[in-house]
Each structure stands twice: as C-alpha cells, then as structure tokens.
C-alpha positions in Angstrom: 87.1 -33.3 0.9 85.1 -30.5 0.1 83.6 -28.4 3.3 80.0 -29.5 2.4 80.7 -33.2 3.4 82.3 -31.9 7.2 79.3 -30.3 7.9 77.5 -31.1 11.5 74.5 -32.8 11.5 72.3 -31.5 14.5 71.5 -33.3 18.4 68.8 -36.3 16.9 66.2 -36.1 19.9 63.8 -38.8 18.2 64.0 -41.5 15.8 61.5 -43.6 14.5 62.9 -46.7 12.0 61.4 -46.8 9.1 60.8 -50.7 7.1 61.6 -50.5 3.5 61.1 -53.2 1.1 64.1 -52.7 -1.0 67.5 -51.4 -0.8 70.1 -52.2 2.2 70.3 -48.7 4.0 69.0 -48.2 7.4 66.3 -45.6 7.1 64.5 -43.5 9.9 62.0 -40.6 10.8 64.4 -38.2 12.7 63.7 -35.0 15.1 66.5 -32.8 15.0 67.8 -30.2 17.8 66.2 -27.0 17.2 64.3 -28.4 13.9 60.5 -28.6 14.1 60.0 -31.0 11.2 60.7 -34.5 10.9 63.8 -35.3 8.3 64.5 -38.6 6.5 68.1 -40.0 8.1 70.0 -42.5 5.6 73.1 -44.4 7.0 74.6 -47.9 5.7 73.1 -51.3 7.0 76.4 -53.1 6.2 80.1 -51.2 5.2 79.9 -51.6 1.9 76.6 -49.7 1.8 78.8 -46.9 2.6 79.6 -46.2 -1.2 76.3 -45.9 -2.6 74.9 -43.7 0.5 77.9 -41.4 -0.5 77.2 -41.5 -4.0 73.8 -40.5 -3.8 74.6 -37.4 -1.8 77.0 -36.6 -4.6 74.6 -37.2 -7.3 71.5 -34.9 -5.0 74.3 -32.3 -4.8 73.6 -31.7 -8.6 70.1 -31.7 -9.1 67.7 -29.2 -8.4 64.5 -30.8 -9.7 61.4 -30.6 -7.9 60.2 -34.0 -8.5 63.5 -35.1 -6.6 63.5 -35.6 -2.9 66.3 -32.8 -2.0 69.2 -33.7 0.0 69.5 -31.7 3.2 72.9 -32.5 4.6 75.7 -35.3 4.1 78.0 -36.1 7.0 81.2 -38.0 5.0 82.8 -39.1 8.2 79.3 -41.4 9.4 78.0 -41.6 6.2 74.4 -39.9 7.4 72.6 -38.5 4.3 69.9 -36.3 5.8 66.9 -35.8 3.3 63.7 -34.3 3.1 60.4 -36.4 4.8 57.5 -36.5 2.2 54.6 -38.4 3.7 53.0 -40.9 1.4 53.2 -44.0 -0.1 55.4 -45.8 -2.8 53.8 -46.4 -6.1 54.7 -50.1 -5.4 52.2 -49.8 -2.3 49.2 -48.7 -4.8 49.5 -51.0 -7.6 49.1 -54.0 -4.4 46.4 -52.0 -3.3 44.7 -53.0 -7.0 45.4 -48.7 -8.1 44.8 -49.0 -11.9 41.2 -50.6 -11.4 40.5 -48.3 -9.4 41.4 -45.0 -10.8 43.2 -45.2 -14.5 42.8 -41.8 -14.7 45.2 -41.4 -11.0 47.5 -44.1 -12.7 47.9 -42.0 -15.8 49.2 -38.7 -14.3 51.5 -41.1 -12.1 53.4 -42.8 -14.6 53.1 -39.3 -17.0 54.7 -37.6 -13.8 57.3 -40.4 -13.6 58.3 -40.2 -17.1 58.2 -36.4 -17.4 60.8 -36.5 -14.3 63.2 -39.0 -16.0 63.3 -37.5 -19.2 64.0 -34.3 -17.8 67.4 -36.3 -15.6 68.4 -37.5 -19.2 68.1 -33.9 -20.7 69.9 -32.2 -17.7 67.1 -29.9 -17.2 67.7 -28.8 -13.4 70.5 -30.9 -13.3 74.1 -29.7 -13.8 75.0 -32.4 -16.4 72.5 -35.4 -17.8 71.8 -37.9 -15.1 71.2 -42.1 -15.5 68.9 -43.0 -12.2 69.6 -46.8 -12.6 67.3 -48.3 -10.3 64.1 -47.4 -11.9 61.3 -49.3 -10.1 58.0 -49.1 -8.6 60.1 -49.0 -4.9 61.4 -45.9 -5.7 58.7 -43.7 -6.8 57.2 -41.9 -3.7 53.6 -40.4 -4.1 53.1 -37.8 -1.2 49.4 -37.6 0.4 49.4 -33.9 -0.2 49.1 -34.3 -3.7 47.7 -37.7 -4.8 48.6 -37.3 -8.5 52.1 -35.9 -8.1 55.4 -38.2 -7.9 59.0 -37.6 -6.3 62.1 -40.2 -7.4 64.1 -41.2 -4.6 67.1 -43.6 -4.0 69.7 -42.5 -6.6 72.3 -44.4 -4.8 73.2 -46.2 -7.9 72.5 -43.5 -10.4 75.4 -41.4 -12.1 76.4 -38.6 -14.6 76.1 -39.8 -18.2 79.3 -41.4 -19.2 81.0 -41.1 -15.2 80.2 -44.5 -14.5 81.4 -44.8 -10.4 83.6 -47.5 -10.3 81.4 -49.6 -7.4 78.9 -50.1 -10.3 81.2 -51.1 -12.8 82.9 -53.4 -11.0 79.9 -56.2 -10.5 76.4 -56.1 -11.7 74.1 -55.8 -9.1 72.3 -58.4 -7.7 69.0 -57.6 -5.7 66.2 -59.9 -7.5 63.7 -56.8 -7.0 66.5 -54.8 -8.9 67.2 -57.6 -11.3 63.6 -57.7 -12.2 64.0 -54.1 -13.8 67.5 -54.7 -15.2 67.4 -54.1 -18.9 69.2 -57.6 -21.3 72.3 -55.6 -22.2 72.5 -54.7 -18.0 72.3 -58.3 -17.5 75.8 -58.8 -19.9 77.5 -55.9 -17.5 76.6 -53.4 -20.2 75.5 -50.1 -18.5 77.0 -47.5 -21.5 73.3 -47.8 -22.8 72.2 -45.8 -19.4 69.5 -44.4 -20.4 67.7 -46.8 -22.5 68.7 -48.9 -20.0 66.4 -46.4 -17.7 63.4 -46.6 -20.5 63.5 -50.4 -19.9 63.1 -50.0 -16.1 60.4 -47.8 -17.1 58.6 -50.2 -19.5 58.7 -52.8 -16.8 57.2 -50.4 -14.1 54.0 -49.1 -15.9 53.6 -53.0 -16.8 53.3 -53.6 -12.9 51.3 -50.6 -13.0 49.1 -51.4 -15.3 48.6 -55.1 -14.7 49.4 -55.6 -11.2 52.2 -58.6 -12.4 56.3 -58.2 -13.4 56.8 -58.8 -17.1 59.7 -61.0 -15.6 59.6 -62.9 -12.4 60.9 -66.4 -10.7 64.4 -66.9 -9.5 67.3 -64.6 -11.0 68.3 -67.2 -13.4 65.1 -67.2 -14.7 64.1 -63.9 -14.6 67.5 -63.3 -16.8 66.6 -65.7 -19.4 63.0 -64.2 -19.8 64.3 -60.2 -20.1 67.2 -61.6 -22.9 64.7 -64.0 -24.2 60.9 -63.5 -23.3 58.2 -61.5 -24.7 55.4 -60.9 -21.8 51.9 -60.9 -22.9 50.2 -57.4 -23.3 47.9 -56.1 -21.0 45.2 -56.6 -24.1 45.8 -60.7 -23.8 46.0 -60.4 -19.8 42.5 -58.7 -20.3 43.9 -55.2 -18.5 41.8 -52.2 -19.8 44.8 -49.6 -21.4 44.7 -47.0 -24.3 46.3 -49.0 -27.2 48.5 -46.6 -28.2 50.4 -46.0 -24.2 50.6 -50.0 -24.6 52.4 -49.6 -27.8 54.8 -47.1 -25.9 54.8 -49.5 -23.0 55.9 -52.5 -24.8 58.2 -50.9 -27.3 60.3 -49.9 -23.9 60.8 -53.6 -23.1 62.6 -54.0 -26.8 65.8 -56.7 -26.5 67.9 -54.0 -28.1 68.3 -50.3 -26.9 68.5 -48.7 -30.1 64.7 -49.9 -30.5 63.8 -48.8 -27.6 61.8 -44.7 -27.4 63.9 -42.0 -25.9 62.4 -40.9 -22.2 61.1 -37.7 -24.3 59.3 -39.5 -26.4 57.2 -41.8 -23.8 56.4 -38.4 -21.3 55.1 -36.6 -24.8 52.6 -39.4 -25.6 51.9 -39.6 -22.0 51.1 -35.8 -21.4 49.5 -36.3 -25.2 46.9 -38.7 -23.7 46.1 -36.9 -20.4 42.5 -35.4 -21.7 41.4 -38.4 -22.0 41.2 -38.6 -18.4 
C-alpha cells in the first residue's frame, strides 16, 4: 500500500452533511484541526461504495488539471477522500433554474469550459496518462460563485486510464437511471472500450439538457435503453429552443448510435471556443 494512502487525516471539529442528488457517497462540509478552511469529506454510504471512493482517489492522484477538484488526502483504511470545497452550484441546478433563457451567452462558456476540460482528460494534458471520466452528466459539473463562467469536473469514481478498465466496472454495467440516462448504446451492451466516445455521448446528452431544459432520453430504464439504441430526439430547432445551428450540429452528431460517427472531444471544444465571439 503505498505511504500516501496511510496518511492521517486531521481531528474533524465540525461537519455539516451535504444532500446530493446523485451518486451513493456520503458527502459533508468538514472543519479540520488546525485547518482554517472548510474541506469536502467523501466516505462510502454502503460497503461496496468503498471501491469507487478508492478509485477516485487513485485516478485524482494523476491529474493535475485545474478544472479538476484536487484531491487533498485519502485515508485507505476508512475510505475518507478529503477534497477541496468550491462553493457554487451544479450545472444541473442552473439548467432547472431555466439558465439558457436567461443567459446563452453564460451557457456557452459553460459547456465550451466543460468540453475544453474533457478533451484535454482524453489527450493527457495534465494528466499522467489519457483519462475516460465515465459519468459525464449535468450532476457532476460544479460551477463555483467566484467565477460564474468557469467549470470544475468532479466525481471520477467511475472514471479510469484509457484501456485500465478497473475490474468493479467491468464486471456489471451500472445502473443509476440518472447515470443510465447519459449511458452511450454500445455502454448499454457492456461495451466500455469505446471510452471516450462513450464520454462525447454523455456530453451530447448534457448540452441537450443544457440547452433545452429536457433529457434526450427519459422514462423507466427499459425505456430510456430502447430510445438511446433506437431513438432520435427532436432538435432544439423543432422543440423551438434558440441555438447557433452549427453547435446543434455538433450537439446532435455526439448522440450518433455508433461511436466511430461520433466527433472527437477536440473537435466539439474547437467549434465551441470557435463560436465564443458571438457572445
């Protein structure tokens, strides 16, 4: 076990729970012994949470990016993932909150910040090696009040190294229906060596939320299966949503059946950051 995982977590004098939509871990605003800021505390809900939580201080080790909420500390023996607080709000929280009506411009540098961050995971720029995130949604996209147009990625308890699938993900597709609403067709057959197409699905389906304020795909999991292998949604054009024609081409060419149709991550951040001035 390497020393990094034995480390001591300090005395927690306060700690607030926090309520999370998704995910099972147990999450909480901390005060730590001798620590004047507060620090986001991770631990399992249930035992087999206890894999993810531990792969997701593995996969934090390795990444440096500044779009990333960083890891603090990791405690193997509980399973306590210490990471840094960022006041704000998910992106999931604004589109409810009716965003893209009322600021496209503020919804544009969101999802350009979004995909800038993924493709750079994919390339392995500030990353040691190429990384998959895997749960690409709406949930996990935190935008901090200090700087309303900026985006940090969190959860990467199901992410993993190009081509180092961890075996608790190989093993049995997962199953959350706010995951499964992101899941990409070939995910749904227990195909995850597509990774990160699979990721430019999960993206496709979040600027659609963004966007329109619906899922592309929705009902029960049956259902919402048989629509991503199946379905085409309606573009925002037909639902009568205001977006520049050429990010809904982008948009919908993510949500492609196959991956090889599917654009790289590159390629949607480019036409993104290709569009900003006309904000």
């Amino acid at each position: 076990m390497p020393d990094r995982d034995r480390m001591k977590i300090p005395a927690i004098l306060k700690q607030e729970p926090l309520m999370v939509e998704a995910g099972v871990s147990q999450l909480a605003k901390v005060t730590l012994a001798r620590q004047p800021r507060p620090v986001l505390l991770k631990q399992p809900a249930q035992f087999w949470d206890e894999a993810a939580i531990a792969n997701e201080a593995r996969m934090l080790e390795e990444t440096t990016h500044p779009r990333v909420r960083r890891k603090l500390a990791y405690a193997a023996a509980s399973h306590h993932l210490l990471l840094e607080y960022i006041e704000g709000v998910t992106l999931h929280e604004l589109v409810l909150g009716k965003l893209a009506a009322r600021d496209p411009a503020r919804t544009h540098f969101l999802l350009q910040s979004v995909a800038e961050t993924v493709a750079d995971l994919h390339a392995g720029i500030w990353c040691h090696q190429p990384i998959v995130h895997n749960d690409l949604k709406s949930m996990n996209v935190l935008v901090p009040a200090a700087a309303p147009r900026e985006t940090f990625l969190i959860d990467f308890s199901h992410s993993y190294f190009e081509g180092q699938l961890p075996p608790f993900l190989a093993d049995q597709k997962q199953s959350p229906v706010g995951t499964a609403k992101y899941m990409a067709p070939e995910k749904w057959a227990g195909d995850y060596s597509q990774g990160f197409k699979s990721d430019v699905f999960a993206f496709g389906v979040m600027a659609y939320f963004t966007y329109t304020g619906r899922l592309p795909f929705d009902g029960n999991p049956a259902r919402i299966e048989q629509q991503i292998r199946e379905a085409t949604p309606p573009t925002p054009i037909e639902l009568g949503v205001k977006v520049l024609r050429n990010l809904i081409v982008v948009m919908m060419a993510c949500l492609e059946k196959k991956p090889v149709q599917r654009p790289t991550m590159e390629q949607v951040a480019k036409s993104y950051a290709e569009s900003a001035s006309l904000f």
